[in-house]
mmJSON file of the N, C-alpha and C atoms, coordinates in Angstrom:
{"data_MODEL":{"atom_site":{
"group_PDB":["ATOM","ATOM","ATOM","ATOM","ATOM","ATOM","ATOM","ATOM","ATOM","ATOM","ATOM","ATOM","ATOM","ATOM","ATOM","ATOM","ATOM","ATOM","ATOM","ATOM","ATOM","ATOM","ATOM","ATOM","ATOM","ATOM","ATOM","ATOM","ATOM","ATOM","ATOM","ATOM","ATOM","ATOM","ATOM","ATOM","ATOM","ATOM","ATOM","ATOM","ATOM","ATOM","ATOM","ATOM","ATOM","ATOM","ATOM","ATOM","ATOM","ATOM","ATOM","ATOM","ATOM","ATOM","ATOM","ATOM","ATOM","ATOM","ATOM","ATOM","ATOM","ATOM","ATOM","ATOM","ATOM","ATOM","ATOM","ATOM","ATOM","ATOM","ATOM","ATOM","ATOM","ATOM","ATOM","ATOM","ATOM","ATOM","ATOM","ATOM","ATOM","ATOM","ATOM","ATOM","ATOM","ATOM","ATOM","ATOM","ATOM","ATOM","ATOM","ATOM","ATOM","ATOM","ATOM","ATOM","ATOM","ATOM","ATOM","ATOM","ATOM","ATOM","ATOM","ATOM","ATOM","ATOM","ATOM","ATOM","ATOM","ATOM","ATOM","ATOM","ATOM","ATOM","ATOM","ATOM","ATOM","ATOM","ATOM","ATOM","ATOM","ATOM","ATOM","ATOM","ATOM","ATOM","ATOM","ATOM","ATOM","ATOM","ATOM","ATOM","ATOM","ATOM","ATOM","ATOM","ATOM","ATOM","ATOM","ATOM","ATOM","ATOM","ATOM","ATOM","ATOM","ATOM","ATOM","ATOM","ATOM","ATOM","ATOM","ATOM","ATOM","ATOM","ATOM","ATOM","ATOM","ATOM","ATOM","ATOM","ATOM","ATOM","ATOM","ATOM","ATOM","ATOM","ATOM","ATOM","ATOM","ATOM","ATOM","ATOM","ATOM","ATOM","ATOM","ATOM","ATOM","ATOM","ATOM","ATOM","ATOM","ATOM","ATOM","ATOM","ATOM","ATOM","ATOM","ATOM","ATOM","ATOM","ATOM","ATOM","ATOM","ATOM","ATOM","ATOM","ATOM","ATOM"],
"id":[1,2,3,4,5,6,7,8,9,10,11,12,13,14,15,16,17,18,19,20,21,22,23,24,25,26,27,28,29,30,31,32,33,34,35,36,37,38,39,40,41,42,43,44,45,46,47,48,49,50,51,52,53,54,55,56,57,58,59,60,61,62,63,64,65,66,67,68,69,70,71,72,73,74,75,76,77,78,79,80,81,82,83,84,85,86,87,88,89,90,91,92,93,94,95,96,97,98,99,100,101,102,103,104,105,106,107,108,109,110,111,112,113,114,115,116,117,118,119,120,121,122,123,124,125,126,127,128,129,130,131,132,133,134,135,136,137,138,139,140,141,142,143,144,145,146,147,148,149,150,151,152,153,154,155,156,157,158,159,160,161,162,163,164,165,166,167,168,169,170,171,172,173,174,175,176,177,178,179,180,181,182,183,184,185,186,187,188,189,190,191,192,193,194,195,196,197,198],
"type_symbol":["N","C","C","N","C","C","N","C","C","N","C","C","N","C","C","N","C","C","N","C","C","N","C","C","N","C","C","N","C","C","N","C","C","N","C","C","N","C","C","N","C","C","N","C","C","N","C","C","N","C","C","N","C","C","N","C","C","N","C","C","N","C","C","N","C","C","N","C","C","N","C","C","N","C","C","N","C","C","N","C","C","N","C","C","N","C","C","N","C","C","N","C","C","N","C","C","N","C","C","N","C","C","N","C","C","N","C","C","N","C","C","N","C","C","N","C","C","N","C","C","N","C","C","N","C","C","N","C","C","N","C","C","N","C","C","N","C","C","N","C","C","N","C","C","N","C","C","N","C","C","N","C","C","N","C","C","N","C","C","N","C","C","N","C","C","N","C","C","N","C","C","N","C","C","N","C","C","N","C","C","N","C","C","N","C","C","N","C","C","N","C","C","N","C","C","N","C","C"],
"label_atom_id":["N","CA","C","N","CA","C","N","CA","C","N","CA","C","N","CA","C","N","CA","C","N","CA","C","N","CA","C","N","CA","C","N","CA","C","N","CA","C","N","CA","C","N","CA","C","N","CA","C","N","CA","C","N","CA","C","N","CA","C","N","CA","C","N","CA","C","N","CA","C","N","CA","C","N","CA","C","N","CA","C","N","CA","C","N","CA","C","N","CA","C","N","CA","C","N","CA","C","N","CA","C","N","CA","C","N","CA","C","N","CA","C","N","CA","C","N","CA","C","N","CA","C","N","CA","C","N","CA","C","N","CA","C","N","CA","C","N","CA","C","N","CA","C","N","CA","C","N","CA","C","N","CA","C","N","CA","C","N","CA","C","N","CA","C","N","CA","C","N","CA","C","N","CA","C","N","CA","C","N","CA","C","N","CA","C","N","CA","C","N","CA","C","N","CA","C","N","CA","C","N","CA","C","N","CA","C","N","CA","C","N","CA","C","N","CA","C","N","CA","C","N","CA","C","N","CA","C","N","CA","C"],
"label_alt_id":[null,null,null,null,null,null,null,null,null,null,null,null,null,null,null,null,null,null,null,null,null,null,null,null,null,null,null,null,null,null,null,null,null,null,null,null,null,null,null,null,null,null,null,null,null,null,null,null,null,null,null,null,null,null,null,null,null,null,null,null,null,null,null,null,null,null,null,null,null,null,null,null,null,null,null,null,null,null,null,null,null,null,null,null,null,null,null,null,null,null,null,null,null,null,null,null,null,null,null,null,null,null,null,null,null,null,null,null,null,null,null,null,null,null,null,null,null,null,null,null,null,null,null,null,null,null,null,null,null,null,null,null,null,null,null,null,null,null,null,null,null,null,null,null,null,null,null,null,null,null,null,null,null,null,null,null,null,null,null,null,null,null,null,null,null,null,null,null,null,null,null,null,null,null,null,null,null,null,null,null,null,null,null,null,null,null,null,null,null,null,null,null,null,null,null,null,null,null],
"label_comp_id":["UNK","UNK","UNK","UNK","UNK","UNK","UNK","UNK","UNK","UNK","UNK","UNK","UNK","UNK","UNK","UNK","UNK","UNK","UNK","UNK","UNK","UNK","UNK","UNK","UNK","UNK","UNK","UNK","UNK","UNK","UNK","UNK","UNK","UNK","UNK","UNK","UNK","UNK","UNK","UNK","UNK","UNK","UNK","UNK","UNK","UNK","UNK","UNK","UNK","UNK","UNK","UNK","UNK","UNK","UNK","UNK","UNK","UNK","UNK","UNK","UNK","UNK","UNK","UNK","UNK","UNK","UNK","UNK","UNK","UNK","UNK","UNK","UNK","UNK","UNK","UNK","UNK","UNK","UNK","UNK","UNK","UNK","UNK","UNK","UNK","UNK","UNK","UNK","UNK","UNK","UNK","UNK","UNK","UNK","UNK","UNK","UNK","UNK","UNK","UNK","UNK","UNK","UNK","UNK","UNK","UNK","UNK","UNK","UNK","UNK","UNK","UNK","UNK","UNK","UNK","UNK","UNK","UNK","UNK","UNK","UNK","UNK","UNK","UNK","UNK","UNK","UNK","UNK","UNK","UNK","UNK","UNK","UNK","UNK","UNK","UNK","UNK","UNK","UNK","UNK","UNK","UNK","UNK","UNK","UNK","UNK","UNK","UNK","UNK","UNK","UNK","UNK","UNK","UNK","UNK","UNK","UNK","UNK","UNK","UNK","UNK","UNK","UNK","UNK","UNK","UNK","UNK","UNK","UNK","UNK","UNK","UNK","UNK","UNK","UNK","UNK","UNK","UNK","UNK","UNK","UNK","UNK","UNK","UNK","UNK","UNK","UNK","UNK","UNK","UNK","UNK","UNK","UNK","UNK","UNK","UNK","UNK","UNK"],
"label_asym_id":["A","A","A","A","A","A","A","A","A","A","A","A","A","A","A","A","A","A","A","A","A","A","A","A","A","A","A","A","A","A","A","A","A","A","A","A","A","A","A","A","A","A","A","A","A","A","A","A","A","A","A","A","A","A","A","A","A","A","A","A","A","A","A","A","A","A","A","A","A","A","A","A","A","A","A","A","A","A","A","A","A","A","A","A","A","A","A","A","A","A","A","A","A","A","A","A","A","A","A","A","A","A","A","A","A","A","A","A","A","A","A","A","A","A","A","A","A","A","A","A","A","A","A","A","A","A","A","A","A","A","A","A","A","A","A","A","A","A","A","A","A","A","A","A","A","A","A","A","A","A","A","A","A","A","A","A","A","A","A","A","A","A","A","A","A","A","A","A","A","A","A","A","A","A","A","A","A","A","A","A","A","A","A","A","A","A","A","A","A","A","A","A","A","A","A","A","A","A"],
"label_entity_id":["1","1","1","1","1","1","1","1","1","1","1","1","1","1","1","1","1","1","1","1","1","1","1","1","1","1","1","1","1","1","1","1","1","1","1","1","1","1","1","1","1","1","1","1","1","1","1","1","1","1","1","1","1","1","1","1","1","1","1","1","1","1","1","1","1","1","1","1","1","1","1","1","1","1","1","1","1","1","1","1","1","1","1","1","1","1","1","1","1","1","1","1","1","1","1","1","1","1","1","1","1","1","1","1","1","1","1","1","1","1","1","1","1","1","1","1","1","1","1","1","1","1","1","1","1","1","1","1","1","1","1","1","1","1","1","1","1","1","1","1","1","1","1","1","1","1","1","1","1","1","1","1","1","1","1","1","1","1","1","1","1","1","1","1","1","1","1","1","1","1","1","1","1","1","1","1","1","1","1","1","1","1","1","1","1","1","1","1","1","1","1","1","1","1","1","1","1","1"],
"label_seq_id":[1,1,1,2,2,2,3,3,3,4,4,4,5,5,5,6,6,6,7,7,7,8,8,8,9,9,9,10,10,10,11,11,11,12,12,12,13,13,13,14,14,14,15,15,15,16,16,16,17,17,17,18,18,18,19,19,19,20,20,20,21,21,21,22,22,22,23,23,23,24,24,24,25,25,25,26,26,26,27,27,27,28,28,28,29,29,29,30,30,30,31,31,31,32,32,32,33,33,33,34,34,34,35,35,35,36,36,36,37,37,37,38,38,38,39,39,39,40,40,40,41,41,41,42,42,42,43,43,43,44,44,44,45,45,45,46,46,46,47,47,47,48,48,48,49,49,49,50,50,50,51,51,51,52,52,52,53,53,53,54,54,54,55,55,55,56,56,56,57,57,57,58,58,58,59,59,59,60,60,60,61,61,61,62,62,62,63,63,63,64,64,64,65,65,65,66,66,66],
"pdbx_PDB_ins_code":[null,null,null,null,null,null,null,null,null,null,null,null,null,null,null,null,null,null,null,null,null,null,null,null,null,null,null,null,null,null,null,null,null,null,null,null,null,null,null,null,null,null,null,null,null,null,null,null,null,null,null,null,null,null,null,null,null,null,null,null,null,null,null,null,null,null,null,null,null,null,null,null,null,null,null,null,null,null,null,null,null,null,null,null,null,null,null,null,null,null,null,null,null,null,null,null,null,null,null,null,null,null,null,null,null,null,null,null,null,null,null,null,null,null,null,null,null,null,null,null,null,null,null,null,null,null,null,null,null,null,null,null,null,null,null,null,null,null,null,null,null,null,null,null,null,null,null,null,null,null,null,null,null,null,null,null,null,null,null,null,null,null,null,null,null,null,null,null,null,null,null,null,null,null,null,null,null,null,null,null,null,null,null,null,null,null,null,null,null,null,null,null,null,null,null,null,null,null],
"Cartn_x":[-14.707,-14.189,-13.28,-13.368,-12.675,-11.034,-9.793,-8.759,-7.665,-6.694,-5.941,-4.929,-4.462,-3.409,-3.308,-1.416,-0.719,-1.348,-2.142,-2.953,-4.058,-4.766,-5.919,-7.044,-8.106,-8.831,-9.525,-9.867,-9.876,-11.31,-11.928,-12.969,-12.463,-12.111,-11.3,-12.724,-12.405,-13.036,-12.599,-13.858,-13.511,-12.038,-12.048,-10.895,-9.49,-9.934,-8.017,-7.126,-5.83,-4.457,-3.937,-2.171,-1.5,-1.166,-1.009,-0.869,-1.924,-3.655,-4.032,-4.214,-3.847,-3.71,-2.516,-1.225,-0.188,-0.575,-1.686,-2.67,-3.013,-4.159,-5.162,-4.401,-2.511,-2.118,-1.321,-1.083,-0.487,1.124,1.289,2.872,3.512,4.955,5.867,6.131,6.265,6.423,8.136,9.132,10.521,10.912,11.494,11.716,11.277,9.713,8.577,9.048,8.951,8.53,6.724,6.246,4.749,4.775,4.127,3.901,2.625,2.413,0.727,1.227,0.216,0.218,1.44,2.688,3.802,4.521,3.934,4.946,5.543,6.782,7.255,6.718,6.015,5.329,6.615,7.097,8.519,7.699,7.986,7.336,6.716,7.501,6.875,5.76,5.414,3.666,2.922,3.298,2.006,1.146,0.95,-0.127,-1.225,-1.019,-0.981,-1.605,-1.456,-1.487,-2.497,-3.207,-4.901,-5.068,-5.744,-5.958,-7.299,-7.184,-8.524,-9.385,-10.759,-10.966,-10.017,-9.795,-9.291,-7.967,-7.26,-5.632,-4.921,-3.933,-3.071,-1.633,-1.994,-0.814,0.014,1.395,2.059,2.877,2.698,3.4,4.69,6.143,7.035,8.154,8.293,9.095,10.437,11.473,12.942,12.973,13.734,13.964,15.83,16.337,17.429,17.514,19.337,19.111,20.246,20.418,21.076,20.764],
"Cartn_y":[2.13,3.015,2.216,3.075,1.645,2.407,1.717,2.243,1.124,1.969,0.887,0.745,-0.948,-1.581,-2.347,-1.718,-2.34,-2.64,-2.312,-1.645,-2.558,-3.037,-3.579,-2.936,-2.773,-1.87,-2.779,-2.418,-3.137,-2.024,-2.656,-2.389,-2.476,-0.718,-0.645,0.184,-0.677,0.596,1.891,2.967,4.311,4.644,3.811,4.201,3.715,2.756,2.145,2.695,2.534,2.905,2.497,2.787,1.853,0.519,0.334,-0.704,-1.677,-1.229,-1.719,-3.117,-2.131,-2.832,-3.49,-3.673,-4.857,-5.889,-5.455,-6.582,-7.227,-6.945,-7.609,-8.369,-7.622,-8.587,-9.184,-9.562,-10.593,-10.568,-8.888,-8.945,-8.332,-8.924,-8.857,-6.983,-6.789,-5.881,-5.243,-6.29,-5.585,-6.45,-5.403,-5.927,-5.177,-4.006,-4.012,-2.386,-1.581,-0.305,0.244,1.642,1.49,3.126,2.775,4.483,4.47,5.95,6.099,7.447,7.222,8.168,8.927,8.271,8.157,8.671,8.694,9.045,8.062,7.837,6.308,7.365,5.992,6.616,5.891,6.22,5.865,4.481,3.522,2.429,2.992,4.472,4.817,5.296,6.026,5.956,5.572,3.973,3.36,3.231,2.804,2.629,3.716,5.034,5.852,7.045,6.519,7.125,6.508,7.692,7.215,7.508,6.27,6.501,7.327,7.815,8.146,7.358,7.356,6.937,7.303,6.356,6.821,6.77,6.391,6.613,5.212,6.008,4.279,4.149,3.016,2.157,1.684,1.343,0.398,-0.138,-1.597,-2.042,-3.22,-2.894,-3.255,-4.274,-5.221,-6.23,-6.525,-6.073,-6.185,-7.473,-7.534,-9.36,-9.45,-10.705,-10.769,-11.394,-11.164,-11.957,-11.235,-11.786,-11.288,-11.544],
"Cartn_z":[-0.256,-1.282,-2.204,-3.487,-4.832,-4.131,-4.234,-4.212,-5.191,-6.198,-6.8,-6.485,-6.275,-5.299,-6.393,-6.502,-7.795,-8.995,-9.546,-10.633,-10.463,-9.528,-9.515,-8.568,-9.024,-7.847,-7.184,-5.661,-4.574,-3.619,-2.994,-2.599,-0.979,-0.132,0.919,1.585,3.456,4.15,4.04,4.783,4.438,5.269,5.822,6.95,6.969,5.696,5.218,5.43,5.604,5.803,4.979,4.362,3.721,4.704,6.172,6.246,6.559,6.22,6.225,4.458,3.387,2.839,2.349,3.266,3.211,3.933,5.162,5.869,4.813,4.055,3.376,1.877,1.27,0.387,1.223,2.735,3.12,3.146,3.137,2.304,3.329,3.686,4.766,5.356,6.548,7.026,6.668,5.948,5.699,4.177,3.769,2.741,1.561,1.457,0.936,1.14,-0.316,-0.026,-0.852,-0.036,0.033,-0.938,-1.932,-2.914,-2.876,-2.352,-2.412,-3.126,-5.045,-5.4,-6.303,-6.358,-6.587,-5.541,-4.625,-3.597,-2.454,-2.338,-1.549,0.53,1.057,2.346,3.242,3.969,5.059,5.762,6.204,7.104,8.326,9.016,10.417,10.073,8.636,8.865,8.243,7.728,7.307,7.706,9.467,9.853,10.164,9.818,10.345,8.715,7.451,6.524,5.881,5.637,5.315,3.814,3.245,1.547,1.479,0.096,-0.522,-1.557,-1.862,-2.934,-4.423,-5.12,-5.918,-6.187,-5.006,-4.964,-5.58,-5.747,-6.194,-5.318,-4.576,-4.18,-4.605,-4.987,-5.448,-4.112,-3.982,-3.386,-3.862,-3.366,-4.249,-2.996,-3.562,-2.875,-3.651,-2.527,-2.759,-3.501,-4.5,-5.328,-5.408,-4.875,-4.991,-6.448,-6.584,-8.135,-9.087,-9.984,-10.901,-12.388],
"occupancy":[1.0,1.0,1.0,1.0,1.0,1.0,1.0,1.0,1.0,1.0,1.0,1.0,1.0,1.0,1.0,1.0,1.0,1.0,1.0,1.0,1.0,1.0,1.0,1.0,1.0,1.0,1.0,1.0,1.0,1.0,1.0,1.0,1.0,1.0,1.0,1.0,1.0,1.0,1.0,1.0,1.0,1.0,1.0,1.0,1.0,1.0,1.0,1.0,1.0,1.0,1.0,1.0,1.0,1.0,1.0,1.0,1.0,1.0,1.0,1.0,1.0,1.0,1.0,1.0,1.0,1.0,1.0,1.0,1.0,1.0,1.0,1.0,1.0,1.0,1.0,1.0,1.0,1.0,1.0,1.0,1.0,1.0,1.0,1.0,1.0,1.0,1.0,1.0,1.0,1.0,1.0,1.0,1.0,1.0,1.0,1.0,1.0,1.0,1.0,1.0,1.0,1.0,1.0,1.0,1.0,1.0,1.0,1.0,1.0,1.0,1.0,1.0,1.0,1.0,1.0,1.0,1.0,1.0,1.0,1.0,1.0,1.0,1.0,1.0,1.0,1.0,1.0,1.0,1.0,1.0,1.0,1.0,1.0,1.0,1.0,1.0,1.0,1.0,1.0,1.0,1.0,1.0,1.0,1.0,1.0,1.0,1.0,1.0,1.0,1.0,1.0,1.0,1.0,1.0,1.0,1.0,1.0,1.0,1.0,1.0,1.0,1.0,1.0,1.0,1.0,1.0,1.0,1.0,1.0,1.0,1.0,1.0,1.0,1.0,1.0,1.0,1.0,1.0,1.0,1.0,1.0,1.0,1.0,1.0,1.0,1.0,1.0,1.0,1.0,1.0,1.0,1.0,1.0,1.0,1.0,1.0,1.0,1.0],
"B_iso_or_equiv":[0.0,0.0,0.0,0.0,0.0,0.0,0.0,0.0,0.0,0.0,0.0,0.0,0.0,0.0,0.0,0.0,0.0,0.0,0.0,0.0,0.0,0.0,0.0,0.0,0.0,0.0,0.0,0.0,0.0,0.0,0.0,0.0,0.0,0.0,0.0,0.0,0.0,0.0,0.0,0.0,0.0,0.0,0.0,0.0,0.0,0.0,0.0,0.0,0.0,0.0,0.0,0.0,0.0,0.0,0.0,0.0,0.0,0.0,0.0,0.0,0.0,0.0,0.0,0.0,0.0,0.0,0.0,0.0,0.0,0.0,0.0,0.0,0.0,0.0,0.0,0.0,0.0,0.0,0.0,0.0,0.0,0.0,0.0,0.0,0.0,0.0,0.0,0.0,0.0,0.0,0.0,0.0,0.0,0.0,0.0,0.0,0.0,0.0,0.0,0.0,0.0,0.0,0.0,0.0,0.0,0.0,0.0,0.0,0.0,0.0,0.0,0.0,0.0,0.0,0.0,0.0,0.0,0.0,0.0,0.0,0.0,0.0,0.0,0.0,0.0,0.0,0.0,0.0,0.0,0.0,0.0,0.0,0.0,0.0,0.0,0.0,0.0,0.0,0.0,0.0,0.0,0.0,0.0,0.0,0.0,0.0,0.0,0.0,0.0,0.0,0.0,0.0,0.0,0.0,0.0,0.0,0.0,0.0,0.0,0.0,0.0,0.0,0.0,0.0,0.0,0.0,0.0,0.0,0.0,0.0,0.0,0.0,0.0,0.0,0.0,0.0,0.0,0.0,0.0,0.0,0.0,0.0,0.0,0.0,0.0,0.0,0.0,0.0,0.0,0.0,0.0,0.0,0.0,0.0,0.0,0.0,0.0,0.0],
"pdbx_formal_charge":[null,null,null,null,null,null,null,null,null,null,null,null,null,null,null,null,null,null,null,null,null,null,null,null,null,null,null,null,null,null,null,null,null,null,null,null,null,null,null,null,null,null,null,null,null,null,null,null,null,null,null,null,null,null,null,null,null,null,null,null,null,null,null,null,null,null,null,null,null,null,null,null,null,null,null,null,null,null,null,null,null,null,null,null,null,null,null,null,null,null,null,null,null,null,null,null,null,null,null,null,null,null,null,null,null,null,null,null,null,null,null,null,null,null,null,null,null,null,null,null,null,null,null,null,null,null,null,null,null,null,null,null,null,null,null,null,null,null,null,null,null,null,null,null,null,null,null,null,null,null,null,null,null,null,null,null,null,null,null,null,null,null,null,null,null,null,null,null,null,null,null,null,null,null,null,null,null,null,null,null,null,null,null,null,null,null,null,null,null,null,null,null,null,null,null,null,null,null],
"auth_seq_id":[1,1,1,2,2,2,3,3,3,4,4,4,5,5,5,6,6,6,7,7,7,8,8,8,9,9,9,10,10,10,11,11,11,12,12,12,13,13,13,14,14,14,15,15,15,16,16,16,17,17,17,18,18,18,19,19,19,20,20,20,21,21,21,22,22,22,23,23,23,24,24,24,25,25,25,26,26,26,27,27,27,28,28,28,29,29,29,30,30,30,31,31,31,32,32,32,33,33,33,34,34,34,35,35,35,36,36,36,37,37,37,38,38,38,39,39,39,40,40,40,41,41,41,42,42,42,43,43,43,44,44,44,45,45,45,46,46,46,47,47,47,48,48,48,49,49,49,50,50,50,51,51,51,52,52,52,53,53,53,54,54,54,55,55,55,56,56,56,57,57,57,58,58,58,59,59,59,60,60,60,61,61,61,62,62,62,63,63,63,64,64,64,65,65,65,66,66,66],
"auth_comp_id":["UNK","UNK","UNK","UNK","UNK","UNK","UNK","UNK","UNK","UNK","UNK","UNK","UNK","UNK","UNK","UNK","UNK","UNK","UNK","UNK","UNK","UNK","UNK","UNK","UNK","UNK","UNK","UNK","UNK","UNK","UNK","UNK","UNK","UNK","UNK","UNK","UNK","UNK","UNK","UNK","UNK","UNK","UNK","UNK","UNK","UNK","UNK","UNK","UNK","UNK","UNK","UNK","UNK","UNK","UNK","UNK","UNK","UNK","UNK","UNK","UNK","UNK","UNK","UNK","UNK","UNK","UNK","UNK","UNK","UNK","UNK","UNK","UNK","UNK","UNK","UNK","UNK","UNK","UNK","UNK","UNK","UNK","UNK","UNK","UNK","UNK","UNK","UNK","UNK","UNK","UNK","UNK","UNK","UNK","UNK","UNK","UNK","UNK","UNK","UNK","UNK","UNK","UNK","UNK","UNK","UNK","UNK","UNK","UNK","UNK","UNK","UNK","UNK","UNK","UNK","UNK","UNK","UNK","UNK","UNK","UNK","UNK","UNK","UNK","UNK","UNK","UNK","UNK","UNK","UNK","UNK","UNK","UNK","UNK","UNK","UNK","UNK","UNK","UNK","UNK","UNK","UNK","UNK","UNK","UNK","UNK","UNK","UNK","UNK","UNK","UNK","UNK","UNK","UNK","UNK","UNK","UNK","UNK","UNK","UNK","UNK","UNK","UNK","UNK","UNK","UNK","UNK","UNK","UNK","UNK","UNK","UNK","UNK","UNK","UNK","UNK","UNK","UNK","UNK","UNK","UNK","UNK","UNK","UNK","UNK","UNK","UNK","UNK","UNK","UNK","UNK","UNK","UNK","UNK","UNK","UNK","UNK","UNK"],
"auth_asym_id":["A","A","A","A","A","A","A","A","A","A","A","A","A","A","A","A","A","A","A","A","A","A","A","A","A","A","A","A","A","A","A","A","A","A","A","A","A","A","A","A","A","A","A","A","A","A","A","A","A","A","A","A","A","A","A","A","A","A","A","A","A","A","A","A","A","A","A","A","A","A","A","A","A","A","A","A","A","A","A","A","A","A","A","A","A","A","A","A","A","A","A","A","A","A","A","A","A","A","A","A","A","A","A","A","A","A","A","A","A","A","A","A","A","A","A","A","A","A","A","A","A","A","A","A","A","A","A","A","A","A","A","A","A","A","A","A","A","A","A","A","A","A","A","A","A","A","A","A","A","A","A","A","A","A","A","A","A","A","A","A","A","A","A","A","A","A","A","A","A","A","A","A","A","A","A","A","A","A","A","A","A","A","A","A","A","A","A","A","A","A","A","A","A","A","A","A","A","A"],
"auth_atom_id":["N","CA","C","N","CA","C","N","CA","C","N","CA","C","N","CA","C","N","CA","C","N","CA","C","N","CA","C","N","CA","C","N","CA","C","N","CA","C","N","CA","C","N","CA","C","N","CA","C","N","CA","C","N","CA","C","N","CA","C","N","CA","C","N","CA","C","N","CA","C","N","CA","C","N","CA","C","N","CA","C","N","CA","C","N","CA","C","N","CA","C","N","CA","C","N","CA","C","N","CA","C","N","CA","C","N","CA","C","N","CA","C","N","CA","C","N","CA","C","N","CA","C","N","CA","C","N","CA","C","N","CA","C","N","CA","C","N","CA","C","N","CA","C","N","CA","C","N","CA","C","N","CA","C","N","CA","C","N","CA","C","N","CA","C","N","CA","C","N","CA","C","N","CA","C","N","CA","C","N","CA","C","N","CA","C","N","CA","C","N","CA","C","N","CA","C","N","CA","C","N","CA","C","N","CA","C","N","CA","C","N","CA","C","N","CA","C","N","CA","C","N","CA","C","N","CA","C","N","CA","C"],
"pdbx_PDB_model_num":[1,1,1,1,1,1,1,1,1,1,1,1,1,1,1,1,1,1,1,1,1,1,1,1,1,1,1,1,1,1,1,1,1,1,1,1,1,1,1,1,1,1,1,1,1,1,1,1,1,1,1,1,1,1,1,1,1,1,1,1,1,1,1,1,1,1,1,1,1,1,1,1,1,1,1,1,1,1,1,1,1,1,1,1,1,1,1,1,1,1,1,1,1,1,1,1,1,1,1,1,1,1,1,1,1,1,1,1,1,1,1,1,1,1,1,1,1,1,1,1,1,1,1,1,1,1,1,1,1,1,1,1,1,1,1,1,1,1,1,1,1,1,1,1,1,1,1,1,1,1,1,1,1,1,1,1,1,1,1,1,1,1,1,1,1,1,1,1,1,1,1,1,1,1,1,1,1,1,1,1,1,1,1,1,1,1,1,1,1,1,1,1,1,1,1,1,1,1]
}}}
């Protein structure tokens, strides 16, 4: 199924999760908050929270800095 992750669409099993796709961009388990849809998903159920065709992910990494 097409699903868009951080505005690029991505070709996901039917059965993806959000943490299946922080698997597949390689991106740290802390640090990182997960919006499916505009909605921010808590870390206890990423693994656990199933996309649809169609949906959009944003995945966002804390940046230190000034």
């Amino acid at each position: 199924m097409l699903v868009l992750v951080n505005g690029v669409e991505r070709d996901l099993p039917e059965t993806a999760t959000v943490g299946l796709v922080l698997d597949e961009l390689g991106a740290p388990r802390t640090g990182v908050a997960v919006a499916l849809d505009g909605e921010v998903v808590p870390r206890a159920r990423w693994e656990r929270t199933p996309l649809a065709a169609g949906c959009a992910v944003e995945v966002l990494t804390a940046v230190q800095g000034g």
